[in-house]
C-alpha positions in Angstrom: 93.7 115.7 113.1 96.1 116.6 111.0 95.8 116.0 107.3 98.4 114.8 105.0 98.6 116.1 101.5 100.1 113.0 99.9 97.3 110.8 101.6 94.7 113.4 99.8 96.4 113.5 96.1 96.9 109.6 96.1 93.1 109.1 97.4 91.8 110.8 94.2 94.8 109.3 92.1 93.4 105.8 93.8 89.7 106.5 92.9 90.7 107.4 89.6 92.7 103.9 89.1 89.7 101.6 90.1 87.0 103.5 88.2 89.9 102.6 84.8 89.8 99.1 86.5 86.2 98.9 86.5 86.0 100.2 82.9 88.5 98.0 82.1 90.5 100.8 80.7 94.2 100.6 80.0 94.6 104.4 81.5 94.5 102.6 85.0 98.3 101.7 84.6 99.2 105.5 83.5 97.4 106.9 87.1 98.6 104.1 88.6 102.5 104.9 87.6 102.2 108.2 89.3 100.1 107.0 92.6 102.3 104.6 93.4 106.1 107.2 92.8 104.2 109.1 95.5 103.0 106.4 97.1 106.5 105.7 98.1 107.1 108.4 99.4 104.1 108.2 102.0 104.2 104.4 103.1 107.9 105.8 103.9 107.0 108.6 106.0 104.2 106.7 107.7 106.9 103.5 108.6 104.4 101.2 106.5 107.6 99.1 104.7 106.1 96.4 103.4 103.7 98.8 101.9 106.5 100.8 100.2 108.4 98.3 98.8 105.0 97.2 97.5 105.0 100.0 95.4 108.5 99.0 93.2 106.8 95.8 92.8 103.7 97.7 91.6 105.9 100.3 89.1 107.2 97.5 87.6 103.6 95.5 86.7 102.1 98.7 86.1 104.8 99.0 83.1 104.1 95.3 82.2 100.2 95.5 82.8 100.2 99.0 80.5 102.1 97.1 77.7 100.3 94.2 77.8 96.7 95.9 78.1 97.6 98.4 75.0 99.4 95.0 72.4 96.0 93.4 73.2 93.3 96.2 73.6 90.1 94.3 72.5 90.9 91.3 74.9 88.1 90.7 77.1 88.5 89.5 80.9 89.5 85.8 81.8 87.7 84.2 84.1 84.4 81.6 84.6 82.7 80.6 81.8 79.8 78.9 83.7 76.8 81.2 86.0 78.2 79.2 89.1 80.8 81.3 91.4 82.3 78.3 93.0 83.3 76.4 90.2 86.7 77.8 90.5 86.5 74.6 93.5 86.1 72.1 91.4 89.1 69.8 90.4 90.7 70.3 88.5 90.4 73.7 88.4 91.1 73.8 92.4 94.9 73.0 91.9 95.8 76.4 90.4 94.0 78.1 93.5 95.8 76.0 96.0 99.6 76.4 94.5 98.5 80.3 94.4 97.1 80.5 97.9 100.0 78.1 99.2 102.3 80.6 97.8 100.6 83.8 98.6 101.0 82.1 102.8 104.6 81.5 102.3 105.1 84.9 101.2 103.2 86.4 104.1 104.9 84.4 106.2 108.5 85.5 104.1 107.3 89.5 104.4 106.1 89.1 108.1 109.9 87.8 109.0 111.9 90.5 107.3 109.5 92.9 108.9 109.8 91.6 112.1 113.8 90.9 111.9 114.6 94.6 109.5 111.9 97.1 110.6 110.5 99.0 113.7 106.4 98.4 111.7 104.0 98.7 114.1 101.6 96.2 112.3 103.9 93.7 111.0 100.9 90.9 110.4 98.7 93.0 108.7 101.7 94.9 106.9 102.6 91.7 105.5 99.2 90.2 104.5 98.1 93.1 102.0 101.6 93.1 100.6 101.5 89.2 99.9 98.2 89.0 98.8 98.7 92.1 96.4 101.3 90.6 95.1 99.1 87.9 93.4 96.2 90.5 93.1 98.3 92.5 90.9 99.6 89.9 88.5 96.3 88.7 88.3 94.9 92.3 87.2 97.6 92.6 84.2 96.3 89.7 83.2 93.1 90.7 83.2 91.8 87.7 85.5 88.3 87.4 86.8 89.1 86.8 90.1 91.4 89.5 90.8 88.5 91.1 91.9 88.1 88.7 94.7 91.5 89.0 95.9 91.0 92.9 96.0 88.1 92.7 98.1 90.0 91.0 100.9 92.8 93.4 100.5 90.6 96.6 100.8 88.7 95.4 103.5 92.0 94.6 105.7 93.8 97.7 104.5 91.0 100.1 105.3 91.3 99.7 108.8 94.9 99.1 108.7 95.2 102.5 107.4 92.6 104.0 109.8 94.8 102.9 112.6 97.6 104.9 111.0 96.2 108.0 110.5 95.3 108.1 107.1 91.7 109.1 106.9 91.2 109.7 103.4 93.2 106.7 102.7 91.1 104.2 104.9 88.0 106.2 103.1 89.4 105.3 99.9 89.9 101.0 100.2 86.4 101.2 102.4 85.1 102.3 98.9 87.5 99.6 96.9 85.8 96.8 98.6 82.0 98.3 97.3 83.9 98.7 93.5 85.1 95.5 93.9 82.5 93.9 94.3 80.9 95.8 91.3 84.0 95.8 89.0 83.8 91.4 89.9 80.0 91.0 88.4 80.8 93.4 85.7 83.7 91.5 84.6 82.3 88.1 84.8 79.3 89.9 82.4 82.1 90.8 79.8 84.3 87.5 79.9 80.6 85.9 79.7 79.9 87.8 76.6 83.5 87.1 75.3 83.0 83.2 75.6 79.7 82.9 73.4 79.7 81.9 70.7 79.2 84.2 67.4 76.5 83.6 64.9 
C-alpha cells in the first residue's frame, strides 16, 4: 500500500480541527483554512469532486465561522435547553428540521446529478451525500449549533468507509475517530449551552 503524504498531513491537520471543535476554540477555523487548501488538492488527485468543491464551500465558512467566532468569543453553544434529546421533534420546533432535511435531499439529489452528468466519480451516491449533508453541518458549526454534532456523526460514519474504499487509510482512520469525538464534542456542548441558559443569581 502506498501512502499518500497529503492524506497523512491533512489527518493530523483534521485531528487537530475537531479537538478546537470540541474545545470550542476559535483556532479550528485557522487549521481548518490550511486542511482544506490542501485538501483540494487531494480530493483532486483521488477523482473525489464533490469532495473538492466541498472544500471552496468550506474556505469560504471557515472565513465567516473565524470572524464570527472571534466578534462573539464568550458566546456559548445554541442548542436544547431541556435534558430531553428528542425535543428537537416536537412542533413547533420540528418545522426548522424538516425545511433543513428537505433541503439537504434536494441538494443530494442536485450534487448526485452533476456528478453523474460532469464527472467520471466512482461513488457518485455517497460522493454526493457527505457533500450535501456538510453543507448544512458546516453552517450549523459557525453558528455554533448543538446539533451540528449530530449531523457530523452521520457524515463521519459514511465518509470513513467511503474513504477506505479509496485508498486513503489514514483518512478513513481519521472520520472513524470523528464519529467517537462527535459523539463527545455533542454531550459536551449540550453541558455548556445548558450552563449558558440558567439563570444567574
Amino acid at each position: 500500500m502506498q501512502f499518500n503524504t497529503l492524506d497523512i498531513i491533512t489527518t493530523v491537520l483534521g485531528l487537530a480541527y475537531i479537538l478546537f471543535e470540541y474545545r470550542a476554540s476559535a483556532w479550528m477555523w485557522i487549521v481548518g483554512i490550511v486542511m482544506q487548501l490542501l485538501g483540494i488538492v487531494l480530493y483532486y488527485q483521488k477523482g473525489l469532486y464533490a469532495d473538492c468543491g466541498m472544500e471552496f464551500y468550506y474556505l469560504s465558512v471557515s472565513f465567516y465561522g473565524l470572524w464570527q467566532w472571534v466578534a462573539k468569543p464568550k458566546q456559548a453553544p445554541k442548542g436544547e435547553k431541556t435534558s430531553n434529546i428528542w425535543s428537537v421533534f416536537s412542533l413547533p420546533s420540528m418545522w426548522p428540521v424538516v425545511w433543513m432535511l428537505s433541503g439537504m435531499v434536494a441538494l443530494w439529489m442536485l450534487i448526485y446529478w452533476l456528478l453523474v452528468t460532469f464527472t467520471d466519480s466512482t461513488v457518485p451516491l455517497a460522493d454526493s451525500f457527505t457533500t450535501a449533508l456538510s453543507l448544512l453541518g458546516v453552517w450549523a458549526l459557525a453558528h455554533k449549533m448543538l446539533e451540528q454534532w449530530l449531523v457530523w456523526i452521520v457524515v463521519d460514519v459514511v465518509s470513513s468507509v467511503l474513504y477506505a474504499t479509496k485508498d486513503l487509510p489514514f483518512k478513513s482512520g481519521l472520520y472513524a475517530l470523528y464519529v467517537v469525538i462527535a459523539v463527545l464534542g455533542y454531550f459536551r456542548w449540550r453541558r455548556l449551552a445548558q450552563m449558558s441558559s440558567k439563570p444567574r443569581m
